[in-house]
MIDOSE-1310 file (N, C-alpha, C; in nm, 2 decimals, decimal comma, always signed):
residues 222
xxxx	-0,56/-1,19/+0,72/-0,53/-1,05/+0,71/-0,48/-1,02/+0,56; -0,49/-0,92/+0,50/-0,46/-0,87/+0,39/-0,40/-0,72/+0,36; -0,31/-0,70/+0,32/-0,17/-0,64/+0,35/-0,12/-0,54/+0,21; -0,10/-0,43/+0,19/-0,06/-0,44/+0,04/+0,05/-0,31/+0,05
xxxx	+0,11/-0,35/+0,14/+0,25/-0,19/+0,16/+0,34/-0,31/+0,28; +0,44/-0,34/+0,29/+0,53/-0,41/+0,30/+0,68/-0,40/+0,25; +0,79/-0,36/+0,27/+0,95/-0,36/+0,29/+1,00/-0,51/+0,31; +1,13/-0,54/+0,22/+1,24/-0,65/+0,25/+1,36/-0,54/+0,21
xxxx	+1,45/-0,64/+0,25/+1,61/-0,59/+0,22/+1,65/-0,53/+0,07; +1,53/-0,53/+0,00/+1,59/-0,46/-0,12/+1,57/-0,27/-0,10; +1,50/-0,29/-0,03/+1,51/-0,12/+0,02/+1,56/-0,14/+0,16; +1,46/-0,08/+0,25/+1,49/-0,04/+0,39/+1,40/-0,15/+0,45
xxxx	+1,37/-0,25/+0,46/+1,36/-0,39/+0,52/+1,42/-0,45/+0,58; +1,45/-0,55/+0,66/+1,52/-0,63/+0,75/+1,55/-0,77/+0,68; +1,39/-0,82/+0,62/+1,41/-0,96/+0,56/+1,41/-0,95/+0,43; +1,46/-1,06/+0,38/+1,45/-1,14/+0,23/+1,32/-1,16/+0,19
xxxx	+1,29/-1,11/+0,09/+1,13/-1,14/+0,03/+1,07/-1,26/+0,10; +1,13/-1,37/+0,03/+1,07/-1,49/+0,10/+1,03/-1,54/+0,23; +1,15/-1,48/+0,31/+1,10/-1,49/+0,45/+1,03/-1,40/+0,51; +0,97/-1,31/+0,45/+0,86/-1,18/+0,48/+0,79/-1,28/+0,47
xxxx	+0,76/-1,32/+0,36/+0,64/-1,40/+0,33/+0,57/-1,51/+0,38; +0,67/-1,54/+0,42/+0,69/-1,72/+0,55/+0,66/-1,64/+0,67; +0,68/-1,55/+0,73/+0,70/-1,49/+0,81/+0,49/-1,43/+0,83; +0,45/-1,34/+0,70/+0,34/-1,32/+0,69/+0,19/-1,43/+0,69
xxxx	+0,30/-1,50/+0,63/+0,21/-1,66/+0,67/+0,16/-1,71/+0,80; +0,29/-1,70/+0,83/+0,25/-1,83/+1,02/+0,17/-1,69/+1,09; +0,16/-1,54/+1,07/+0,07/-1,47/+1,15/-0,09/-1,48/+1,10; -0,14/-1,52/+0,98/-0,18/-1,52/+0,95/-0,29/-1,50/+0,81
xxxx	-0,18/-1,42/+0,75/-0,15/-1,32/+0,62/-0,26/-1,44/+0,54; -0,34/-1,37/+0,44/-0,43/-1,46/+0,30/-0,33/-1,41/+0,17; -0,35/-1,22/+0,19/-0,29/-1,16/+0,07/-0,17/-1,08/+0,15; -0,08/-1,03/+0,04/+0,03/-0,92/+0,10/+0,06/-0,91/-0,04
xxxx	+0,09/-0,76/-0,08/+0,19/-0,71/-0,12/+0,35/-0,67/-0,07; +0,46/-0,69/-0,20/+0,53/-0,66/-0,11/+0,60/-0,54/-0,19; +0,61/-0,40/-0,15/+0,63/-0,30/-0,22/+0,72/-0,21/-0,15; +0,84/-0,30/-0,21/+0,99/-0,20/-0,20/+0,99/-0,05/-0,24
xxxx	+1,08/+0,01/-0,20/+1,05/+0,20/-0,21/+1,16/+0,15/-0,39; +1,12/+0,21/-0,43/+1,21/+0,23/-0,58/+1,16/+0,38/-0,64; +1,29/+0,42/-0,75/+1,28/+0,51/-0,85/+1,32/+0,52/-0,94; +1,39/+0,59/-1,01/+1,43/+0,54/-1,16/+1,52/+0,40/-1,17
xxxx	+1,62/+0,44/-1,12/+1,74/+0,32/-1,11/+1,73/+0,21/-1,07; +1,66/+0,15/-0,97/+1,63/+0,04/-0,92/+1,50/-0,03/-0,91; +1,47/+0,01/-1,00/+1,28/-0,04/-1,01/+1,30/-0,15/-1,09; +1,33/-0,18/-1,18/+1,40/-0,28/-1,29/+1,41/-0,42/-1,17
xxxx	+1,52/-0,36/-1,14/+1,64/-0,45/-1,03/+1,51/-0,52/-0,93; +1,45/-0,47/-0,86/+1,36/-0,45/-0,75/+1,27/-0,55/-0,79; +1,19/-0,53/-0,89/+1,08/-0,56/-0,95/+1,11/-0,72/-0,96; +1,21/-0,75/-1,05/+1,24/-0,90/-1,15/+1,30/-1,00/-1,00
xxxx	+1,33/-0,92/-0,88/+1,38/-1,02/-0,79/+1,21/-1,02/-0,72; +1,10/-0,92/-0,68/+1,00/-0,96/-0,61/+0,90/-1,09/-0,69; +0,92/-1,06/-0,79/+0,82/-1,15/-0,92/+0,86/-1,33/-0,91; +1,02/-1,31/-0,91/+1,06/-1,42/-0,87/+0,98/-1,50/-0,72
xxxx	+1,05/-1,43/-0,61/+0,99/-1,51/-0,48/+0,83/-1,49/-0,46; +0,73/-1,42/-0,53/+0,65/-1,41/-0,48/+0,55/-1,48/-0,57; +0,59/-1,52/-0,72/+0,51/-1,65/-0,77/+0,58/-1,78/-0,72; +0,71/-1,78/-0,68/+0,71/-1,93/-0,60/+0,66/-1,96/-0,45
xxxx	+0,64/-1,83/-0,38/+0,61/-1,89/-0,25/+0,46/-1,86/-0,31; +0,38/-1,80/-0,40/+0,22/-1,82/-0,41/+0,20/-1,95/-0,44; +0,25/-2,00/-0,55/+0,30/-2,14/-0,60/+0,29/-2,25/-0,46; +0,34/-2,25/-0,36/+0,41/-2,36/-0,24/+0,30/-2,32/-0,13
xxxx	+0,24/-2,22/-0,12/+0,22/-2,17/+0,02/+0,11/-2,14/+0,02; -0,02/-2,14/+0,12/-0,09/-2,11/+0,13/-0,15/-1,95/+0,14; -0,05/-1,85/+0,04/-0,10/-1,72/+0,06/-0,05/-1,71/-0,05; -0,09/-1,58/-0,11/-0,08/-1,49/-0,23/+0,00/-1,37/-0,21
xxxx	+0,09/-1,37/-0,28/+0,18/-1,31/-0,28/+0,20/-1,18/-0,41; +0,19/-1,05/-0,39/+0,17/-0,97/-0,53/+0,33/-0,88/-0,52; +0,40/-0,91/-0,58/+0,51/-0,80/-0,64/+0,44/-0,66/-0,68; +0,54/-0,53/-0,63/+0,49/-0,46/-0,63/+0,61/-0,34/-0,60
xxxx	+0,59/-0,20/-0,62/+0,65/-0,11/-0,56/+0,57/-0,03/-0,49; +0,66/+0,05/-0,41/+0,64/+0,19/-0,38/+0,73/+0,31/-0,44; +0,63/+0,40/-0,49/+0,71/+0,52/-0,59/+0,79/+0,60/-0,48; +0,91/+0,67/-0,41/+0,96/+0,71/-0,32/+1,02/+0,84/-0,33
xxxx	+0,99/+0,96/-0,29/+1,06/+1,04/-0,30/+1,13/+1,07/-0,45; +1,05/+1,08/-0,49/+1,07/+1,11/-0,63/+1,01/+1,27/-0,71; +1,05/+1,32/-0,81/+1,03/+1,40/-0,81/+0,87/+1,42/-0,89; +0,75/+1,49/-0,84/+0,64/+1,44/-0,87/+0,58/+1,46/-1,01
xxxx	+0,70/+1,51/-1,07/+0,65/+1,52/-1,21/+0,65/+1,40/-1,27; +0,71/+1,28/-1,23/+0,81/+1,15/-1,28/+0,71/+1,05/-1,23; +0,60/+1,08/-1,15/+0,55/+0,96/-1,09/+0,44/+0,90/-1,19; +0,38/+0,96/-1,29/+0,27/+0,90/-1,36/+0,36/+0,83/-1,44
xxxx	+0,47/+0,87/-1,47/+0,57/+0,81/-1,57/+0,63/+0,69/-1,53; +0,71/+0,70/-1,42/+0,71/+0,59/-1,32/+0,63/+0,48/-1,29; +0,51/+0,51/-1,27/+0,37/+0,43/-1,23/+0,35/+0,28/-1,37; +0,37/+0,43/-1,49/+0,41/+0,33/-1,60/+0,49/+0,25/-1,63
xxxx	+0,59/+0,24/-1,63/+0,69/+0,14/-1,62/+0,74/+0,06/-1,48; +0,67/+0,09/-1,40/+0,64/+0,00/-1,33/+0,54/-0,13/-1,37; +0,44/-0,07/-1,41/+0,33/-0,14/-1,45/+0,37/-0,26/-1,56; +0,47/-0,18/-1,66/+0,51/-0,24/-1,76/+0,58/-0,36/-1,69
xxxx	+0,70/-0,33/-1,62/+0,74/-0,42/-1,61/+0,74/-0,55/-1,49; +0,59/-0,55/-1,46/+0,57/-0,67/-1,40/+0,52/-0,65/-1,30; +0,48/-0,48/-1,19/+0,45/-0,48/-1,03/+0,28/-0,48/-1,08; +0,22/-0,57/-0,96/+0,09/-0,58/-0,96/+0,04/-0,51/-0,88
xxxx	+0,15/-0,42/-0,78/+0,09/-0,35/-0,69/+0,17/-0,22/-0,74; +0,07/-0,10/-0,75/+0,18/+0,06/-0,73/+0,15/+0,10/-0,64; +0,22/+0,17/-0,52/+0,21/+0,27/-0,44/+0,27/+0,35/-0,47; +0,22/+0,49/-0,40/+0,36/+0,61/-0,42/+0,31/+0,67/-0,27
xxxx	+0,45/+0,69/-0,22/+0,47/+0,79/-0,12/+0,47/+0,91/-0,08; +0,34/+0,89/-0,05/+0,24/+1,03/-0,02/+0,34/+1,13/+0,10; +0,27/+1,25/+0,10/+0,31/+1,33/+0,16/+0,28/+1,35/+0,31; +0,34/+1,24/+0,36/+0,34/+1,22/+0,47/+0,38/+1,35/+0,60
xxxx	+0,34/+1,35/+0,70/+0,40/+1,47/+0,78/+0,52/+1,44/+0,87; +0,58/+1,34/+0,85/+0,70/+1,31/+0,90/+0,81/+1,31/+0,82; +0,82/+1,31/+0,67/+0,94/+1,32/+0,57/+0,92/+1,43/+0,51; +1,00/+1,50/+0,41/+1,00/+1,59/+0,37/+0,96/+1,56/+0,19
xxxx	+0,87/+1,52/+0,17/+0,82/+1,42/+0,05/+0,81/+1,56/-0,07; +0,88/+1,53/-0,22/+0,81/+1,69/-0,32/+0,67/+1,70/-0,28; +0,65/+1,85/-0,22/+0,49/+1,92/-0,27/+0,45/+1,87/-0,43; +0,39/+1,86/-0,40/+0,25/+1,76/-0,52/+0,27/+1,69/-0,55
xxxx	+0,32/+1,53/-0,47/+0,36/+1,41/-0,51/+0,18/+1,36/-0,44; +0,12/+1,42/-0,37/-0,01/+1,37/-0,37/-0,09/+1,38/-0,47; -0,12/+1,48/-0,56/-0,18/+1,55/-0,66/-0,15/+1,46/-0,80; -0,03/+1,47/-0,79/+0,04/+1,37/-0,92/+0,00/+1,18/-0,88
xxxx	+0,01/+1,17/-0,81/-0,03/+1,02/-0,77/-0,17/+0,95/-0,79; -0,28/+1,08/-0,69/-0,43/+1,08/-0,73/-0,44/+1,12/-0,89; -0,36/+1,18/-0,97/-0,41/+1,20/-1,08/-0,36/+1,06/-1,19; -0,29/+1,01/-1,15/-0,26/+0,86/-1,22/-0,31/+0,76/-1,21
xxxx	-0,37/+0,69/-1,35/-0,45/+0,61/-1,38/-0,37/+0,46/-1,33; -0,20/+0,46/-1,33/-0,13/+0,37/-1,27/-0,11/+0,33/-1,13; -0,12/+0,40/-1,11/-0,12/+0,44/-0,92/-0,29/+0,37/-0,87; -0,23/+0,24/-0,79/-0,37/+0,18/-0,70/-0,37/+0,22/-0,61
xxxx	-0,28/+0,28/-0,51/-0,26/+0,36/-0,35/-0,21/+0,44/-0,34; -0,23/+0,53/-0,26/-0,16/+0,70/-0,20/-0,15/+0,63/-0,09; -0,04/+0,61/-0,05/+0,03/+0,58/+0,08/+0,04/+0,68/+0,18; +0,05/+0,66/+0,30/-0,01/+0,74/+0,40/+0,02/+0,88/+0,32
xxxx	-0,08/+0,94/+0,28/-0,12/+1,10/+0,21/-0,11/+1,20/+0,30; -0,04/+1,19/+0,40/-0,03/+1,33/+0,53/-0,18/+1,40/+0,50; -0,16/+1,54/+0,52/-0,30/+1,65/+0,48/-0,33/+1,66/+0,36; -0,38/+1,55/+0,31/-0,40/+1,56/+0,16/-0,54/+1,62/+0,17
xxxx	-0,56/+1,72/+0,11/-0,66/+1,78/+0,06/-0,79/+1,74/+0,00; -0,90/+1,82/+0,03/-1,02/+1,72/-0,02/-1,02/+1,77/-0,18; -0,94/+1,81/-0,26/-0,97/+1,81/-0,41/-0,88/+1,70/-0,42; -0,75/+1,66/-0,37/-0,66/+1,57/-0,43/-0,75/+1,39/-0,40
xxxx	-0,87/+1,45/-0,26/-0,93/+1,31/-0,27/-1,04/+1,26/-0,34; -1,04/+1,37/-0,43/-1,17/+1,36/-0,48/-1,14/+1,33/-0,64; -0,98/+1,37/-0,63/-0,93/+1,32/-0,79/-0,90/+1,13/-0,78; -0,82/+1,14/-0,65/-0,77/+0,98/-0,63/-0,90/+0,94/-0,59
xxxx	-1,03/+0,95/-0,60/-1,19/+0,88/-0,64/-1,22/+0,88/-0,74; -1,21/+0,96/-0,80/-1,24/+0,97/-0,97/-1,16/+0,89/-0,99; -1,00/+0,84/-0,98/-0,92/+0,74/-1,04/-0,90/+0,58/-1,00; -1,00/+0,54/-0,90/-1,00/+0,46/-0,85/-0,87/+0,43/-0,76
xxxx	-0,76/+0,52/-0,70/-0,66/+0,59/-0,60/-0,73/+0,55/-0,48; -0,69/+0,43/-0,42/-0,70/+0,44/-0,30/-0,63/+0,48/-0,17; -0,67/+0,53/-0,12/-0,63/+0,64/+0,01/-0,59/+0,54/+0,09; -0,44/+0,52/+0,19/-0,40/+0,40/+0,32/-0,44/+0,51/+0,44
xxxx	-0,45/+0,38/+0,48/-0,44/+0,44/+0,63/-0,38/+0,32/+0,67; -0,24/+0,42/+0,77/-0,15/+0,35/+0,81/-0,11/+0,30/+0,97; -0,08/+0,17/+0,96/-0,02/+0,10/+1,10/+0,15/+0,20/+1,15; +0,20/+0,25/+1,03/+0,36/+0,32/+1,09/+0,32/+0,42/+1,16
xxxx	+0,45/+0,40/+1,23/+0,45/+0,52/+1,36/+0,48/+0,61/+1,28; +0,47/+0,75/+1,31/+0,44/+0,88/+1,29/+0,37/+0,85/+1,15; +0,37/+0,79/+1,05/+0,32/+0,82/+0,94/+0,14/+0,80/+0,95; +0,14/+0,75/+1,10/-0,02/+0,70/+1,12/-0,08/+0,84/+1,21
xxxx	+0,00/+0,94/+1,19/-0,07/+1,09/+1,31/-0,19/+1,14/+1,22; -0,15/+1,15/+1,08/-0,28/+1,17/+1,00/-0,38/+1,11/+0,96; -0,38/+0,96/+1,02/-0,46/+0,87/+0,96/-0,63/+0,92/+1,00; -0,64/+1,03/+1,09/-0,79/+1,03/+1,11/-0,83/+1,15/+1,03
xxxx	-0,73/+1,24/+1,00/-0,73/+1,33/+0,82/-0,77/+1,27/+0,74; -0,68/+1,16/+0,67/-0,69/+1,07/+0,56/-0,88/+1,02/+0,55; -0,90/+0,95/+0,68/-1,01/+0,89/+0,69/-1,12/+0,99/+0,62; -1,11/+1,09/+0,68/-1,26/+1,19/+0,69/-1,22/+1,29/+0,57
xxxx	-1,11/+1,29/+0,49/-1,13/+1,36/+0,39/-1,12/+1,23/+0,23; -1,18/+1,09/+0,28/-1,11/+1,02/+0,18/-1,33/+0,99/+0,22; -1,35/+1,06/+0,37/-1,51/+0,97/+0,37/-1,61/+1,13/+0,29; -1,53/+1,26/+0,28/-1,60/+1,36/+0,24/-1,61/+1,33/+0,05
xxxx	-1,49/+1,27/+0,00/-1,46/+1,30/-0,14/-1,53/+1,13/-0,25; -1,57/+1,09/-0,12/-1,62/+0,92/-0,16/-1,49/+0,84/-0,24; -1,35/+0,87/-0,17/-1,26/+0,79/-0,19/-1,24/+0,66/-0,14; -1,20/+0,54/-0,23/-1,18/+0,41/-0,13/-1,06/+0,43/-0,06
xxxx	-1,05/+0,33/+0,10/-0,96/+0,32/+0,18/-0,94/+0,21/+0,20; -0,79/+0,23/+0,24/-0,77/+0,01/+0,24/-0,62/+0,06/+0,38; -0,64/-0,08/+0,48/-0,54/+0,00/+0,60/-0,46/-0,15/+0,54; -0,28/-0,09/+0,61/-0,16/-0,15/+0,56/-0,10/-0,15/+0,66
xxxx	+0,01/-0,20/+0,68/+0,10/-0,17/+0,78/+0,18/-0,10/+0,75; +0,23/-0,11/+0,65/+0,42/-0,05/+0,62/+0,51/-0,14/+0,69; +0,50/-0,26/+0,68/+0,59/-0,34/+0,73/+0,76/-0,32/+0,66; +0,87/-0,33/+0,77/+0,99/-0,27/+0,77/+1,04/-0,43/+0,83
xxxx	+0,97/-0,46/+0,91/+1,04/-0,60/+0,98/+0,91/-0,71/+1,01; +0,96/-0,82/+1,09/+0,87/-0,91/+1,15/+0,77/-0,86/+1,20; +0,85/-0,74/+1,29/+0,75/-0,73/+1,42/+0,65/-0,64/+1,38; +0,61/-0,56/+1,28/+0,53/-0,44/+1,23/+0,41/-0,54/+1,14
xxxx	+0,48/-0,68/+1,11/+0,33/-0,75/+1,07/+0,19/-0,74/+1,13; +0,10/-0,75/+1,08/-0,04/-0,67/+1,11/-0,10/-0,80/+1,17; -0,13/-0,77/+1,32/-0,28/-0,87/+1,35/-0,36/-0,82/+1,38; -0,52/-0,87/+1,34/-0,60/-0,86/+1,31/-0,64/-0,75/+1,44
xxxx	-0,62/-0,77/+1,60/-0,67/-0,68/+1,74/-0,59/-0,55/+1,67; -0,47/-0,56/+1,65/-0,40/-0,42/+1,66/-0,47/-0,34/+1,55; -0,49/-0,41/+1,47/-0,52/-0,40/+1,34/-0,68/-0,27/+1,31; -0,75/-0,36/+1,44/-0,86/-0,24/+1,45/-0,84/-0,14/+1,54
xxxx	-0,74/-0,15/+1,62/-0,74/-0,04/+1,72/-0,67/+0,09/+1,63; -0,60/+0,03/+1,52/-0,55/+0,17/+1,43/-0,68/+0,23/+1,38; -0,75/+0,13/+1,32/-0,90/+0,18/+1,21/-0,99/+0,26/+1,32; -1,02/+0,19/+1,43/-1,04/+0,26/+1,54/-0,97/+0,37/+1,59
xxxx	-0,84/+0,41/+1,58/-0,78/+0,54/+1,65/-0,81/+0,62/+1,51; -0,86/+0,58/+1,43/-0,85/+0,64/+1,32/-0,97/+0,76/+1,27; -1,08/+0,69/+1,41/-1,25/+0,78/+1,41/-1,33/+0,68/+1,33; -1,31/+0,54/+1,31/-1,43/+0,47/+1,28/-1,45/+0,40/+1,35
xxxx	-1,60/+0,34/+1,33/-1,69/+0,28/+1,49/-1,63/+0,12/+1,41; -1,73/+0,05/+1,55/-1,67/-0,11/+1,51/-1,72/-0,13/+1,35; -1,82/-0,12/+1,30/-1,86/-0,15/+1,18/-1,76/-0,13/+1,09; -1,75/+0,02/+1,13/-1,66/+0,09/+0,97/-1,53/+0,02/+1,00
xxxx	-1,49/+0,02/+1,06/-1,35/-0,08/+1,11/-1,37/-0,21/+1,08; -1,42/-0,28/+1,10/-1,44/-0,40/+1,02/-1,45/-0,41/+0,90; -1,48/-0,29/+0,84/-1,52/-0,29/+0,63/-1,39/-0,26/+0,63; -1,31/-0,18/+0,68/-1,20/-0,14/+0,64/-1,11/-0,27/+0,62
xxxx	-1,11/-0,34/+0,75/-0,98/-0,47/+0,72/-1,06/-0,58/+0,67; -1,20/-0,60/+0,61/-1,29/-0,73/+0,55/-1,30/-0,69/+0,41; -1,39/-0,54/+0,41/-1,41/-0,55/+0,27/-1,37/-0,44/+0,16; -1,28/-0,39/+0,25/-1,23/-0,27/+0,15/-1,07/-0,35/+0,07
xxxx	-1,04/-0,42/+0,12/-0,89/-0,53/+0,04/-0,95/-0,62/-0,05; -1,09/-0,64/-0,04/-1,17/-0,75/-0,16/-1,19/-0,64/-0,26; -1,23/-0,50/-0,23/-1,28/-0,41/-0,35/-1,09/-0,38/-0,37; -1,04/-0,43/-0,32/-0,92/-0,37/-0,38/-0,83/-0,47/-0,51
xxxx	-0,87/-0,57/-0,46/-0,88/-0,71/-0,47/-0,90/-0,65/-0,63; -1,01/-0,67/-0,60/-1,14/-0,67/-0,73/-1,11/-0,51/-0,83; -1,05/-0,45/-0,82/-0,98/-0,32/-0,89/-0,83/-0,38/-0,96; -0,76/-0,45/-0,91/-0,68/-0,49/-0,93/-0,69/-0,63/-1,08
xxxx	-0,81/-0,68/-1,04/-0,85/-0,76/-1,12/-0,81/-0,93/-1,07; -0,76/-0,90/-0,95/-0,72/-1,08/-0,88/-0,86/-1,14/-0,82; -0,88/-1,25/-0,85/-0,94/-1,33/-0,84/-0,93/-1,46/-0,72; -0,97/-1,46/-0,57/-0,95/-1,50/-0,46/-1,00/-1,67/-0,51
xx	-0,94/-1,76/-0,46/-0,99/-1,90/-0,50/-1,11/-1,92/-0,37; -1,18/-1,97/-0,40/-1,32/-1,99/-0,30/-1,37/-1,87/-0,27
């Protein structure tokens, strides 16, 4: 499985980096990101502790591990700005927290996200509109579709306006705890409740995290 939206205890998580990771392993995890919610003040902080445990358990362990954030509730003028200093300082993964229909996220944190060259994910994007998907295509912004409860009511929106704009999609969990880790059965019944047939459901969790892979510039061994 391959993973790239994930929580530990430095935000709103249950576990310690490392035992996410131990944890993402015995299910059967290859790749995971692990991307804490951050904003101005704690992204620093955030960042230099994920970097640590996640080149020593890639180092020891049979999986790959990417430090990374999620941009959160921030105000959306700050996010391309953000995206950058994040970048700068070490996350190999950016998300920003789309405008989901269950939080009350700033209007145009979609718009601002898709328009940033720093930003690799629009995390579950609520009703994101087919201009904002057609910018997060032009920027290589990939659209989630998500395993979280309520954040997954729009995932069959996301799908069909990310399949009208020729945006890439890559599915995540939003892992918060143990139990929200992704297996592979549950895994397509989301991609499936999502309006794609077995095929497209299979590209989504096989070969859409390799082009994501490959955007990113990581290089899989074998």
């Amino acid at each position: 499985m391959y993973d790239f939206h994930t929580h530990t205890f430095l935000s709103d998580g249950v576990l310690a980096p490392v035992e996410l990771i131990r944890r993402a392993l015995a299910v059967g995890y290859e790749v995971m990101a692990i991307t804490d919610h951050v904003g101005a003040g704690n992204m620093e902080f955030v960042l230099k502790t994920l970097i640590a445990d996640c080149r020593m358990a890639s180092n020891r362990w049979d999986i790959l591990a990417l430090p990374g954030v999620e941009i959160t509730h921030t105000p959306h003028e700050d996010i391309d700005r953000l995206a950058q200093e994040a970048r700068r300082l070490g996350a190999k993964v950016v998300n920003v927290h789309g405008e989901t229909i269950s939080e009350p996220v700033d209007p145009g944190t979609n718009l601002a996200a898709a328009s940033s060259m720093h930003v690799d994910i629009l995390a579950h994007p609520g009703l994101i509109t087919l201009e904002e998907a057609h910018i997060a295509a032009g920027n290589g912004v990939f659209l989630e579709v998500t395993a979280r409860r309520g954040h997954a009511y729009a995932n069959g929106h996301v799908v069909q306006m990310a399949k009208e704009a020729g945006a890439s999609t890559v599915l995540d969990s939003d892992a918060h705890g143990p139990d929200d880790l992704l297996k592979r059965d549950f895994a397509m019944k989301v991609a499936r409740g999502a309006g794609l047939d077995v095929e497209q459901a299979e590209s989504l969790l096989d070969s859409a995290p390799k082009q994501f892979l490959r955007k990113l510039g990581v290089q899989l061994e074998g």
